[in-house]
C-alpha positions in Angstrom: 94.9 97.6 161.3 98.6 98.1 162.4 100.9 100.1 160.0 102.3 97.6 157.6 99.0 95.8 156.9 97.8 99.8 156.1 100.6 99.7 153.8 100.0 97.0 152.1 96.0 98.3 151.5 97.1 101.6 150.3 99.8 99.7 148.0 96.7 97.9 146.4 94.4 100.7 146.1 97.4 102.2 144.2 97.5 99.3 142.4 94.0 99.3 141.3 94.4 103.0 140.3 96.7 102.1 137.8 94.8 99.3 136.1 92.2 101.8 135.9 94.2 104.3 134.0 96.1 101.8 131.6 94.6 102.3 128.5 96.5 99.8 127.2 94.3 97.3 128.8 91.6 95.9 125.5 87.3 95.5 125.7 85.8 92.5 126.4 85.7 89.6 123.1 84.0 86.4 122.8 81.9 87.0 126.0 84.7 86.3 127.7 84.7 89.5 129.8 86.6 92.5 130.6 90.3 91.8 131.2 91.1 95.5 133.4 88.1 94.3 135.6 89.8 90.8 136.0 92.9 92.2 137.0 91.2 94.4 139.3 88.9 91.7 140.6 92.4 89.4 141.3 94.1 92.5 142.9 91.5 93.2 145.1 90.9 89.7 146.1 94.3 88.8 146.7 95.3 92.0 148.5 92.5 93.4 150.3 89.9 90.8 151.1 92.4 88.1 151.7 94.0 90.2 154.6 91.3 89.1 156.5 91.2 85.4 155.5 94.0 82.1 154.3 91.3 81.2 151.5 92.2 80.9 147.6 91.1 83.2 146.1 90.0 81.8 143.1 87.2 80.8 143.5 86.1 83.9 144.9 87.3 85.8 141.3 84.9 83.2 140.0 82.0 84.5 142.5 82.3 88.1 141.9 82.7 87.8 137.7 80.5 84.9 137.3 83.2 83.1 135.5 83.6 79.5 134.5 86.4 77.9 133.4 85.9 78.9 129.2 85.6 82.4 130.2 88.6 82.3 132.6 91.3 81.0 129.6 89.5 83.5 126.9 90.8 86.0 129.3 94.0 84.7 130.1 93.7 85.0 125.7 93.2 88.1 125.1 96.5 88.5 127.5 98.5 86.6 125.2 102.0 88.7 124.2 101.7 88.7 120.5 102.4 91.0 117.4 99.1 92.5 115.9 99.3 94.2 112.7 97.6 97.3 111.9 93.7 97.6 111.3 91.7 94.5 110.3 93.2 91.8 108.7 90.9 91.5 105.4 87.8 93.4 105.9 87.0 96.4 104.3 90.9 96.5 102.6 91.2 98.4 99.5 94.1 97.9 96.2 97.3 99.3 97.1 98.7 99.7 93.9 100.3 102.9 92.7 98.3 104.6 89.9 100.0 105.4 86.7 97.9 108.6 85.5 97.5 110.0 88.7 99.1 110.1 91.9 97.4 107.8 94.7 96.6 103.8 95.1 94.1 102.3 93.1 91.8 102.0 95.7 89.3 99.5 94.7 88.0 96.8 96.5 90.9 94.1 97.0 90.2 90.6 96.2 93.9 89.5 97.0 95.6 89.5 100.1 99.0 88.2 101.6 101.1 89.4 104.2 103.6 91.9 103.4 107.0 91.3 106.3 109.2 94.7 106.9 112.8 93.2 107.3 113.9 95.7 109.5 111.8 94.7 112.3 110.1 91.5 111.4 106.6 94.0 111.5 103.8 92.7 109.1 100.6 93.8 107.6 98.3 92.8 104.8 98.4 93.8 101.6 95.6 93.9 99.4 95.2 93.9 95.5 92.0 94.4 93.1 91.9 91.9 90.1 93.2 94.7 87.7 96.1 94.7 89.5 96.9 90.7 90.0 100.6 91.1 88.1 101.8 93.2 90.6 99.7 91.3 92.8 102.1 88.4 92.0 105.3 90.3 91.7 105.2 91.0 95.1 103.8 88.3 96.7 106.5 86.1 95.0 108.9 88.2 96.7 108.0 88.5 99.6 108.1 84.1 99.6 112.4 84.2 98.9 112.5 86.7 101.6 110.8 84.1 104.0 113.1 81.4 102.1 116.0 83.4 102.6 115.5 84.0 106.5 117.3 86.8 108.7 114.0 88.8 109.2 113.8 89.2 113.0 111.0 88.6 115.3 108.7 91.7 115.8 108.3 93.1 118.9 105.1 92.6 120.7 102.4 95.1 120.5 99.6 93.3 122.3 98.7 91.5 125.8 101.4 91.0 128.3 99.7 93.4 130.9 98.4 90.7 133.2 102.3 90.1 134.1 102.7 93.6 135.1 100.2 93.1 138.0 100.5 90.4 139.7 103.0 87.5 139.5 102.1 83.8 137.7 103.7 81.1 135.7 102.8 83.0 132.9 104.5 81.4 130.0 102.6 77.9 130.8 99.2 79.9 131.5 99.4 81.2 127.7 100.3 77.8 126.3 97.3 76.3 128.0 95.1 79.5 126.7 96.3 79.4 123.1 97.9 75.8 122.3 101.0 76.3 120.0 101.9 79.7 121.8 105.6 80.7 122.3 107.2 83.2 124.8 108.8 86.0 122.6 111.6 87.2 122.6 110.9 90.6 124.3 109.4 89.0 127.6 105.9 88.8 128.4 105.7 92.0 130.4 104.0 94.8 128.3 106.3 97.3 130.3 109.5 95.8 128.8 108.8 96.3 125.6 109.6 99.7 123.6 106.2 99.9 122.1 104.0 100.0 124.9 106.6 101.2 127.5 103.6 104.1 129.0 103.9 103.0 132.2 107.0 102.0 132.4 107.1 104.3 135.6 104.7 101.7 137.5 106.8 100.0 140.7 107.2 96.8 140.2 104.5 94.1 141.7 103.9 92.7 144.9 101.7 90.2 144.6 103.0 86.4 143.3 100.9 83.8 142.1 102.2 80.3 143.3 100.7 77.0 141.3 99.0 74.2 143.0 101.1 72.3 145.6 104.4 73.0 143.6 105.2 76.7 143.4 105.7 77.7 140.0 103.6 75.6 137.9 100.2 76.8 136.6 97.2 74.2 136.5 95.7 73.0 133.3 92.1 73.4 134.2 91.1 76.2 136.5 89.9 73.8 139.4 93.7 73.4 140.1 94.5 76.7 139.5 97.4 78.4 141.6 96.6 80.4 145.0 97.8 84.3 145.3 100.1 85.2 147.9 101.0 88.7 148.9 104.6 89.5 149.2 106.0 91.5 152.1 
């Protein structure tokens, strides 16, 4: 092994030590898998075993994490740049209205929920309400539909996926179309590490591994037989 190809294999064990610390990274969902372990598998593959051979290296991330092509988009899913609100959605959420005797919410067992939009930022969460409390319920929820009507509330920034992007190089806007159908790039970027909320490893250098699509370079493949091949950049 001459001295830049031992460069490049320590660049990629580097690499891999990072995935493994990024706690960003979220558990496995849908038996689709573990997306830190995908990235490492693709890492690995495309730097280190590929050194020594001008396969894809696809199917050879298949091999190693048994994948077929359902579980390959449910991870490319779970890397989808979105806004996530805080806690569950609906389950377990409790009435949010202020008492009147005493300070504190309510409490009880909500049985109406809408999303409640922070103009600021565009952030959202669900709000819950108990059937005692299905005026306020309504007071609320009415305003919060002019506020839609009325517009000016800014996208939120993204609080979830995008780590994929920070690893290795893809057409990732077309990969998270195909993986969630109706998806759209936000405003942010897709990279986690451009985006002021999840900026902890904003320290990492920038990647050296592209993904190119198919024949055409740039393009990602609908269905995983066509899927693009890794190249490492020098």
């Amino acid at each position: 092994m001459d001295g830049h190809e031992l460069r490049r294999t320590l660049a990629v064990h580097d690499r891999i030590a990072r995935i493994y610390q990024d706690d960003r990274f979220p558990a496995g969902y849908r038996g689709a898998g573990d997306l830190r372990m995908f990235a490492i598998t693709v890492v690995w593959v495309a730097g280190i075993e590929r050194l020594a051979s001008n396969g894809d290296v696809w199917p050879r991330v298949y091999e190693i994490l048994g994948l077929n092509d359902w579980r390959f988009w449910r991870l490319i899913e779970q890397d989808v740049p979105r806004y996530e609100p805080p806690g569950d959605l609906l389950y377990g959420r409790q009435c949010e209205a202020p008492m009147i005797r005493k300070p504190g919410l309510c409490g009880k067992r909500g049985c109406t929920w809408f999303r409640v939009t922070d103009p600021s930022d565009g952030t959202w969460r669900i709000a819950s309400y108990c059937t005692r409390h299905e005026a306020l319920a309504a007071q609320v929820h009415a305003a919060q539909i002019r506020q839609a009507k009325a517009g000016g509330v800014p996208e939120p920034f993204p609080n979830a996926g995008g780590l994929l992007p920070s690893y290795f190089g893809w057409d990732w806007p077309k990969s998270y179309a195909i993986a969630k159908p109706g998806w759209k790039p936000p405003a942010a970027g897709i990279r986690a590490d451009d985006w002021p909320a999840l900026a902890k490893v904003a320290e990492m250098a920038p990647p050296t591994l592209s993904v190119l699509a198919g024949e055409r370079e740039g393009e990602a493949a609908p269905r995983p037989s066509g899927l693009p091949s890794l190249r490492l950049l020098t």
